[in-house]
N, C-alpha and C positions, 0 to 999 in steps of 0.2 A: 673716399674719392670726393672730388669736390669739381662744381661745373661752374663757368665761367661766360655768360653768352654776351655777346656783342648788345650795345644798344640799340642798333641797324638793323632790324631783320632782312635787310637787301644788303648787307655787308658783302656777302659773295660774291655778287654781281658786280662790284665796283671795277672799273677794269683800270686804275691806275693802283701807285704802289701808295699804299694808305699806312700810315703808322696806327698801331691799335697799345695803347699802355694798360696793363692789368698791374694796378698795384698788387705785392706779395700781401696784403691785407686783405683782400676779397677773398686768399686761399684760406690763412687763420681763420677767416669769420666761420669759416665753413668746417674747423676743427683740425685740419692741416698742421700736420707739426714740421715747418719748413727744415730745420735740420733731418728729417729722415723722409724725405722724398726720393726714391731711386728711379720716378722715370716719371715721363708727362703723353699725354696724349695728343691729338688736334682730330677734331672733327667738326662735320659738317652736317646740317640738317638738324631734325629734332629727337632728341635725345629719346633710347627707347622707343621709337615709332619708325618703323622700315615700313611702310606700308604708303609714305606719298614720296613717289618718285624724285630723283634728283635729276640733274643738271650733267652736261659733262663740259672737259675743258681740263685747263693745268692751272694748278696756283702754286704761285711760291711762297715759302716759308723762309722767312733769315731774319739773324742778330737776331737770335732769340737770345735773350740776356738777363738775368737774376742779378737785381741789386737792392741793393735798402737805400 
């Protein structure tokens, strides 16, 4: 598995539609073998730590896209 966090730690908060790019390289760095990825995640908060409460509200997710 491999984690990806925002430079923003107030990313979630933002409440317009923000473009965030994660080049397919930050995945490799992390040992990622992009031809055998069969699924992704998206979370919120701090990875491993349920113990400081969240937020509530809706966010959207779109054009999520893989390219080189």
């Amino acid at each position: 598995a491999a984690i990806v966090v925002h430079d923003d730690p107030l990313a979630a908060t933002i409440d317009t539609w923000t473009e965030w790019v994660i080049p397919l390289q930050a995945f490799e760095d992390q040992g990622i073998v992009l031809t055998d990825v069969d699924r992704i995640a998206i979370g919120l908060g701090t990875h491993g730590n349920i113990t400081i409460p969240g937020g509530s509200g809706t966010m959207f997710f779109d054009d999520i896209r893989l390219h080189r």
